[in-house]
N, CA, C and O atoms as CSV, one atom per row, in Angstrom:
chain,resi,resn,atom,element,x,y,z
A,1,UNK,N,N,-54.197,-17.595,-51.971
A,1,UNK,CA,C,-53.009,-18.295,-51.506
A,1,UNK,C,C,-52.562,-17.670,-50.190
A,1,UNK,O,O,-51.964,-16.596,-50.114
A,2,UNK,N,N,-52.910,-18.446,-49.153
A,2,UNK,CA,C,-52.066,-17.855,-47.647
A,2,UNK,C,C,-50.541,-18.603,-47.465
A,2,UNK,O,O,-50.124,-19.582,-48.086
A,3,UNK,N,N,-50.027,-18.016,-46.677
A,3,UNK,CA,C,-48.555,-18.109,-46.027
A,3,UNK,C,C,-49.003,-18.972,-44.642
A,3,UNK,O,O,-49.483,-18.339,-43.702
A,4,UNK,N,N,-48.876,-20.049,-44.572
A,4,UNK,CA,C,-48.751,-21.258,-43.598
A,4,UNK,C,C,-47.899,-20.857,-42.739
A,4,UNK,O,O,-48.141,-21.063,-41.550
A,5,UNK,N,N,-46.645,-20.160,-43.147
A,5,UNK,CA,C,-45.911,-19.452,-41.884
A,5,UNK,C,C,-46.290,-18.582,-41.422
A,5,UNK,O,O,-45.305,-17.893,-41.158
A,6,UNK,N,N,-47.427,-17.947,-41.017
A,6,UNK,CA,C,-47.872,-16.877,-40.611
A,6,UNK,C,C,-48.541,-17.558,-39.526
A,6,UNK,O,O,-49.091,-18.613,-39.840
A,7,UNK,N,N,-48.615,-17.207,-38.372
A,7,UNK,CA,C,-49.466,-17.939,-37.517
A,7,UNK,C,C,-50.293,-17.004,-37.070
A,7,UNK,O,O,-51.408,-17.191,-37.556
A,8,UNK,N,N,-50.256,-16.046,-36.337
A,8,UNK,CA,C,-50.842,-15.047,-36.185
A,8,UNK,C,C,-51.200,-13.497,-36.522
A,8,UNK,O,O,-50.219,-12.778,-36.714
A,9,UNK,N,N,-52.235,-13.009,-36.598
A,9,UNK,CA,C,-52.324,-11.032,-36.400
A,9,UNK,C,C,-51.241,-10.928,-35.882
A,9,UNK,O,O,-50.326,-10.720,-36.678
A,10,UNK,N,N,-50.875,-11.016,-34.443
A,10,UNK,CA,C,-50.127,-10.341,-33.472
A,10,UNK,C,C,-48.328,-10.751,-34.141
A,10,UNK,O,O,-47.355,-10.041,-34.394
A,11,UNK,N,N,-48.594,-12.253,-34.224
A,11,UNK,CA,C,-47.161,-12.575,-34.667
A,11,UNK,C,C,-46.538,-11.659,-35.706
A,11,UNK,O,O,-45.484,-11.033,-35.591
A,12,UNK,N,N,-47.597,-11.696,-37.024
A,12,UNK,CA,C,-47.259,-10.715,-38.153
A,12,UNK,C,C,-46.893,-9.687,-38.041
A,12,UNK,O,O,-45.972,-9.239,-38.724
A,13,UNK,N,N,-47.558,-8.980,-37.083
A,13,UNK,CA,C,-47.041,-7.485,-36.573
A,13,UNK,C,C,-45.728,-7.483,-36.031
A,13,UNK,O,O,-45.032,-6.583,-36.501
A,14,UNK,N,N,-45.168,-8.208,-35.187
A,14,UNK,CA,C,-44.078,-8.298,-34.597
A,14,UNK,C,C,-42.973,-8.556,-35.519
A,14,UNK,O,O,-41.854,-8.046,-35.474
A,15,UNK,N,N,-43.539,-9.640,-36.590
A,15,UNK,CA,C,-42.463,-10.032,-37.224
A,15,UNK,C,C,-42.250,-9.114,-38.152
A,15,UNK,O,O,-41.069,-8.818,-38.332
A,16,UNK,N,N,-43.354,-8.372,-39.040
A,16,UNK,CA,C,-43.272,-6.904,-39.841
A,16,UNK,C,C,-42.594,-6.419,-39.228
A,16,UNK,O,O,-41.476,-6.437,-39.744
A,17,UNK,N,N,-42.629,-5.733,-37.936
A,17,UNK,CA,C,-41.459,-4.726,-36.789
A,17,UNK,C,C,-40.266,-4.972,-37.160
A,17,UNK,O,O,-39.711,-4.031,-37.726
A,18,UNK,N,N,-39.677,-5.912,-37.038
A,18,UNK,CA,C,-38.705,-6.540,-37.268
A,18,UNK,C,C,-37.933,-6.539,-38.633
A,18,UNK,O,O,-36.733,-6.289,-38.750
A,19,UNK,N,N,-38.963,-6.917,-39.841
A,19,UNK,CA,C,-38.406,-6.599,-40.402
A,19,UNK,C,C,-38.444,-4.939,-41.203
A,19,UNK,O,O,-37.768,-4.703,-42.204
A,20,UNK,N,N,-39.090,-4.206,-40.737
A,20,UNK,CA,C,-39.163,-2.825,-40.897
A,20,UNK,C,C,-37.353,-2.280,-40.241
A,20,UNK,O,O,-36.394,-1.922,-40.925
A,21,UNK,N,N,-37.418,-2.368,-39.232
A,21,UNK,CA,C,-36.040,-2.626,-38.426
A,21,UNK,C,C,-34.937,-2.826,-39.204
A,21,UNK,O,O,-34.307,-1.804,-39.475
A,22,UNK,N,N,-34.488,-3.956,-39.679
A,22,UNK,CA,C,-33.768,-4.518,-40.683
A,22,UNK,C,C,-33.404,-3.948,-41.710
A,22,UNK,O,O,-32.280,-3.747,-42.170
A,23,UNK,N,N,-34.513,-3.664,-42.098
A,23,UNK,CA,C,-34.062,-2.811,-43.723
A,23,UNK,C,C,-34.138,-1.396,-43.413
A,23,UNK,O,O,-33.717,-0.621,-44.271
A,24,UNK,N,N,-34.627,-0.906,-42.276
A,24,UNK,CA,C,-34.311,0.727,-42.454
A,24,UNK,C,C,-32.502,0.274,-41.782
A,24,UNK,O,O,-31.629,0.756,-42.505
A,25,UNK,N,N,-32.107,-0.316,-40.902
A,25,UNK,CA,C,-30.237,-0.388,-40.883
A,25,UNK,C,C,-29.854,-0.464,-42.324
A,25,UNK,O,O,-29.058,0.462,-42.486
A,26,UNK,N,N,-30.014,-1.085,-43.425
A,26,UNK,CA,C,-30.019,-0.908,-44.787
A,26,UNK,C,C,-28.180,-1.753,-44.464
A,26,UNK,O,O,-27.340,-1.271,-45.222
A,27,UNK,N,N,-27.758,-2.576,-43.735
A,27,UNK,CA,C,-26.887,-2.841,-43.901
A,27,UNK,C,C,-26.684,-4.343,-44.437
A,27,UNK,O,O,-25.588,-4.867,-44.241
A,28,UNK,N,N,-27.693,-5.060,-45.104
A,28,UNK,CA,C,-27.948,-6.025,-45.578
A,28,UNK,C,C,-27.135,-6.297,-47.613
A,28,UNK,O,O,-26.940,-5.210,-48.156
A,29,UNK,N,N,-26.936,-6.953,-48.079
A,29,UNK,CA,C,-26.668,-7.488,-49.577
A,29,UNK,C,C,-28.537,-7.124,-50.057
A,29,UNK,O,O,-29.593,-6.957,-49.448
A,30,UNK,N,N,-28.050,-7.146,-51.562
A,30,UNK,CA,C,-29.863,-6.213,-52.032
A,30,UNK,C,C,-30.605,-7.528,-52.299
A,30,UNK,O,O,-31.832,-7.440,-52.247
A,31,UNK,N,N,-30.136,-8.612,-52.547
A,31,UNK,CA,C,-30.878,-9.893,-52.335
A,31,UNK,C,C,-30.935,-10.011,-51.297
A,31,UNK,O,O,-31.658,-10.999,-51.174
A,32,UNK,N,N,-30.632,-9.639,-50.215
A,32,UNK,CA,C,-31.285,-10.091,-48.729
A,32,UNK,C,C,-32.079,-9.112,-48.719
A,32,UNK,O,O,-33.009,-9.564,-48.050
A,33,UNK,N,N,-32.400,-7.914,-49.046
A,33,UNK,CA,C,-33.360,-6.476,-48.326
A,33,UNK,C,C,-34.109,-7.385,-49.382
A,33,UNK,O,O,-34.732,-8.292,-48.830
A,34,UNK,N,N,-34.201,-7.373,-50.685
A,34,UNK,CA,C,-35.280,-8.260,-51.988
A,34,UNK,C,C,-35.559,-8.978,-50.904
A,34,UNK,O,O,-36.233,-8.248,-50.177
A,35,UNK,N,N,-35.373,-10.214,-50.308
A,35,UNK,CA,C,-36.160,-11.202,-49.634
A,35,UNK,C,C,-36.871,-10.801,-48.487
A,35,UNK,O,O,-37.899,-11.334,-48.068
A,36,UNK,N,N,-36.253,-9.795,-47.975
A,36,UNK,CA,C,-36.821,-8.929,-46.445
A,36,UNK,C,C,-37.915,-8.272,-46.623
A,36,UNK,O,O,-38.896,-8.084,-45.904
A,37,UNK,N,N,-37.499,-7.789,-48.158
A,37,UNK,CA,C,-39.071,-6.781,-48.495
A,37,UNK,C,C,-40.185,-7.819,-48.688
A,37,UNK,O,O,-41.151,-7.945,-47.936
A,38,UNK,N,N,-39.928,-8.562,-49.809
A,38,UNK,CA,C,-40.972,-9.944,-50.056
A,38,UNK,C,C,-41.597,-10.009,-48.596
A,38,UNK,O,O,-42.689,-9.544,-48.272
A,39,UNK,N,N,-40.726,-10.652,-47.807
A,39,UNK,CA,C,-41.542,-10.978,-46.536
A,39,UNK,C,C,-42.585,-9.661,-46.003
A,39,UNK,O,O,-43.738,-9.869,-45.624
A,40,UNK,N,N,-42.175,-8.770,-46.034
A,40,UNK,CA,C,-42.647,-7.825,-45.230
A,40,UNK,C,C,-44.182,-7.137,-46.045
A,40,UNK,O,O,-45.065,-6.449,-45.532
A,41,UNK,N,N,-44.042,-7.684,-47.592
A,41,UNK,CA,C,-45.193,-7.701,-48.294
A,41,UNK,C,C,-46.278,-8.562,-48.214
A,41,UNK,O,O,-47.450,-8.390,-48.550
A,42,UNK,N,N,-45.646,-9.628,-47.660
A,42,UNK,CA,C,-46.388,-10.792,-47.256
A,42,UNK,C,C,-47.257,-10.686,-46.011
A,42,UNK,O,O,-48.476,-10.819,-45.897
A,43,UNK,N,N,-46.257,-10.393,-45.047
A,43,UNK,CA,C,-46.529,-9.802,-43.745
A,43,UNK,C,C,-47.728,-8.948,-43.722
A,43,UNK,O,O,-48.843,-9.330,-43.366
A,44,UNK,N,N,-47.358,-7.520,-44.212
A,44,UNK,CA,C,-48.740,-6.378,-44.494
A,44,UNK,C,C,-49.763,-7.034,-45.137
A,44,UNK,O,O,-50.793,-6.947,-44.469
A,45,UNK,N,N,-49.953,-7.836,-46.453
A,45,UNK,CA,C,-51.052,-8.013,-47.353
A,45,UNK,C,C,-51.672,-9.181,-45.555
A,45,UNK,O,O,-52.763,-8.867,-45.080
A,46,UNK,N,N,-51.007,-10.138,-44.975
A,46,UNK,CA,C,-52.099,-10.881,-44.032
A,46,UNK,C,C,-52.541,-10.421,-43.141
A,46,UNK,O,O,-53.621,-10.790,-42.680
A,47,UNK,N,N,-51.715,-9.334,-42.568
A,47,UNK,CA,C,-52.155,-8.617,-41.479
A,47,UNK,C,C,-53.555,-7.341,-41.961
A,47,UNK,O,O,-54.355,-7.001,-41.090
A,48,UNK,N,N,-53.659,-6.771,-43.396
A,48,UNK,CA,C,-54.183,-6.197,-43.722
A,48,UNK,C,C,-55.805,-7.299,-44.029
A,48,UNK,O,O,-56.949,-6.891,-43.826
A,49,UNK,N,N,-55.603,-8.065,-44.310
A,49,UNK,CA,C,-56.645,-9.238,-44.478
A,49,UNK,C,C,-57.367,-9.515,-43.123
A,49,UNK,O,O,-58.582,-9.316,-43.147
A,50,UNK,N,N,-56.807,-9.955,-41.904
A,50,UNK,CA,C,-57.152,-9.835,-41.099
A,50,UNK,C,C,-57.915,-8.927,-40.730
A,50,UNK,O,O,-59.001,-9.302,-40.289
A,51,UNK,N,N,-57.633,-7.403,-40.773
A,51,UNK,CA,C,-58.065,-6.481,-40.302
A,51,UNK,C,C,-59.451,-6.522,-41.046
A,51,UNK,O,O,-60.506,-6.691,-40.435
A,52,UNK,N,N,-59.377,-6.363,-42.342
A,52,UNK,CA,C,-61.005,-6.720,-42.960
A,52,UNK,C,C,-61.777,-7.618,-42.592
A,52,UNK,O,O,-62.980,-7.361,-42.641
A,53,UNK,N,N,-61.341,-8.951,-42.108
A,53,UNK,CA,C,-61.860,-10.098,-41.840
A,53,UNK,C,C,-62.946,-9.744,-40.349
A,53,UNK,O,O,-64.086,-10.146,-40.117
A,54,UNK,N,N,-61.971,-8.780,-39.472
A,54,UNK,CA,C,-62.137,-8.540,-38.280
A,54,UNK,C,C,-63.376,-7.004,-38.376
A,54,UNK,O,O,-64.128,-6.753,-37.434
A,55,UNK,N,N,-63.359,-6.467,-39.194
A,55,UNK,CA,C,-64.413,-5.272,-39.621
A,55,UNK,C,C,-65.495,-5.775,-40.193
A,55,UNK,O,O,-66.507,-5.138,-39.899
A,56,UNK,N,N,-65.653,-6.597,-40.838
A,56,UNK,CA,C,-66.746,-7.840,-41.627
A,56,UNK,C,C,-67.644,-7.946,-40.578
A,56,UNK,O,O,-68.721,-7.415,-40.304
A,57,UNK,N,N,-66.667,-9.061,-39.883
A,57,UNK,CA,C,-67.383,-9.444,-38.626
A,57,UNK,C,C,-68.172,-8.688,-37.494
A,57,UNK,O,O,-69.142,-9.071,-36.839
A,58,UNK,N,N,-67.358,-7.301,-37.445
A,58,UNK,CA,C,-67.925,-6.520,-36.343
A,58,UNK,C,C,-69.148,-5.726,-37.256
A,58,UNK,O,O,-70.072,-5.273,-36.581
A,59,UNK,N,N,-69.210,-5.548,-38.580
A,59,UNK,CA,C,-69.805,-4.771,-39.226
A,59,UNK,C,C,-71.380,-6.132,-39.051
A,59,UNK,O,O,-72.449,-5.651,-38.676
A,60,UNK,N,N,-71.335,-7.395,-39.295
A,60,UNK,CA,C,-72.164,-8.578,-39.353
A,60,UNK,C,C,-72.505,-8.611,-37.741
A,60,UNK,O,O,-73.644,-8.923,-37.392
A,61,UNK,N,N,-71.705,-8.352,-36.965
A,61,UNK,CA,C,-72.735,-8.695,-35.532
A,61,UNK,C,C,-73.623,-7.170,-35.430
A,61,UNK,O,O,-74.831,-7.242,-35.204
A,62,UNK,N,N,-73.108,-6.093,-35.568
A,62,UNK,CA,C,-73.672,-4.676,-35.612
A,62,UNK,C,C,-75.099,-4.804,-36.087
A,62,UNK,O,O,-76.075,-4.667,-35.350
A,63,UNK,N,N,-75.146,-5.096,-37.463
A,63,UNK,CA,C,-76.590,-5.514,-37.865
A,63,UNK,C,C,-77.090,-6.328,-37.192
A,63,UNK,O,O,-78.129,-5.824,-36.767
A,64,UNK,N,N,-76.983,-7.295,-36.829
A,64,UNK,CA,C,-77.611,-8.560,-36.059
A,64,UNK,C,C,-78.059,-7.921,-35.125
A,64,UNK,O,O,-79.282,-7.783,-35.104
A,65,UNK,N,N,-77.392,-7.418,-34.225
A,65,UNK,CA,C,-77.750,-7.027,-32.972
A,65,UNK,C,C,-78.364,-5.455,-32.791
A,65,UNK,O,O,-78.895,-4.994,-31.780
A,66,UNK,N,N,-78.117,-4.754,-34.131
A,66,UNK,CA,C,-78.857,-3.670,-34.391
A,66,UNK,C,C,-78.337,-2.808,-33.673
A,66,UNK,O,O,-79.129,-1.889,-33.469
A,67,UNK,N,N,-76.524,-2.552,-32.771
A,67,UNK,CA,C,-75.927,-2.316,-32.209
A,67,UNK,C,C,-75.363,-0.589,-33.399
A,67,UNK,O,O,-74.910,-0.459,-34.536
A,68,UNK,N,N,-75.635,0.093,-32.604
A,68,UNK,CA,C,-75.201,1.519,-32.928
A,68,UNK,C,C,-74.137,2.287,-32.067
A,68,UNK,O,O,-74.061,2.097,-30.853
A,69,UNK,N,N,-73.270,3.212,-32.776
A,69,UNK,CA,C,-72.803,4.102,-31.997
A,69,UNK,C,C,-73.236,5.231,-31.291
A,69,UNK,O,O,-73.867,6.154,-31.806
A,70,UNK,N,N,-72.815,5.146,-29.809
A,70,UNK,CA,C,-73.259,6.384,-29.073
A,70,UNK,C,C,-73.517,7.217,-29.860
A,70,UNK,O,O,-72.994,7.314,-30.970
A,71,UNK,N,N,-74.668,8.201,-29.233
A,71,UNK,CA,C,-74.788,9.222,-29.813
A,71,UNK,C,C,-73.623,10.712,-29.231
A,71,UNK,O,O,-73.316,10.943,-28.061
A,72,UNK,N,N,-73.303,11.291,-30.128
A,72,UNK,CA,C,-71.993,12.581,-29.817
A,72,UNK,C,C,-72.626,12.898,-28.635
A,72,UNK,O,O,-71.882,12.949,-27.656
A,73,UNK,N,N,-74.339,13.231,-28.373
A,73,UNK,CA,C,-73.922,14.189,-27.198
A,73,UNK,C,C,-73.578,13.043,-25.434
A,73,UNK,O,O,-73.201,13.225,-24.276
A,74,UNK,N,N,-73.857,12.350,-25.988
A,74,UNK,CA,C,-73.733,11.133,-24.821
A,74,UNK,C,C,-72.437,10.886,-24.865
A,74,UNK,O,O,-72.101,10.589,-23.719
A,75,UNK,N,N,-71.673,10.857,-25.467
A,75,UNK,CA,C,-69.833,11.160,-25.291
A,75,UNK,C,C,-69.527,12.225,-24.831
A,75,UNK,O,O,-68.591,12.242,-24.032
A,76,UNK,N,N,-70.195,13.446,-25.170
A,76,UNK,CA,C,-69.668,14.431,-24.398
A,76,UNK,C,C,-69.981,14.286,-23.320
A,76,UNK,O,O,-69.051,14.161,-22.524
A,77,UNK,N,N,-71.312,14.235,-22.803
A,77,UNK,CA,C,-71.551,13.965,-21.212
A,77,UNK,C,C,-70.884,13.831,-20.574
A,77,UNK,O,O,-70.466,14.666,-19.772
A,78,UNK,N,N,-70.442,12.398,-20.741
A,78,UNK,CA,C,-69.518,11.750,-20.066
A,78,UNK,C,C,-68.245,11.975,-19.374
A,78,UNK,O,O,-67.828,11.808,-18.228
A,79,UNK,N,N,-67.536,12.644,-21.066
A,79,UNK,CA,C,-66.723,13.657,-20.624
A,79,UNK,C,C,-66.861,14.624,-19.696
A,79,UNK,O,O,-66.032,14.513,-18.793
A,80,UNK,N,N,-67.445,15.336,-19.609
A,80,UNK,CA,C,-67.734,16.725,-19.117
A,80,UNK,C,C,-67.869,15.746,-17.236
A,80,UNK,O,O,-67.577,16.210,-16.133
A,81,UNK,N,N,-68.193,14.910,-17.446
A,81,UNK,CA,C,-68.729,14.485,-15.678
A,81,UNK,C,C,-67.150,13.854,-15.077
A,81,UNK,O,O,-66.840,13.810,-13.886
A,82,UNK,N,N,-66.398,13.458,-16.083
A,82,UNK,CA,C,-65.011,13.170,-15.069
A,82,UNK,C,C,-64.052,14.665,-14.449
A,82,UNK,O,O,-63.065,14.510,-13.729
């Protein structure tokens, strides 16, 4: 079951901010922080979905393309030359 009001990763994050915001002022009625939290559970569980969705994918082109991470000493190099 997804949230149709969710439009985006980025939106979710913003709108989580927000309501993170909100309830740490704690100056809300406890049925409004109850509905603030709901949302903000809602919020994390799609934004957390995403993020898997988005590791899947990078984990599925990796194989495909047989794409590896640098090797350590080739990061250091690099370093060391700026």
């Amino acid at each position: 079951m997804s949230d149709t009001s969710i439009k985006d990763f980025e939106a979710a994050i913003a709108e989580l901010e927000t309501v993170v915001k909100k309830l740490e002022e704690g100056d809300m009625a406890l049925e409004q922080s109850l509905a603030l939290y709901e949302r903000g559970v809602q919020l994390s569980r799609f934004c957390h979905a995403r993020l898997e969705e988005a590791e899947r994918r990078i984990e599925v082109l990796n194989e495909r393309g047989q794409l590896k991470p640098a090797p350590a000493s080739l990061m250091t190099d690099d370093a060391d030359r700026t």
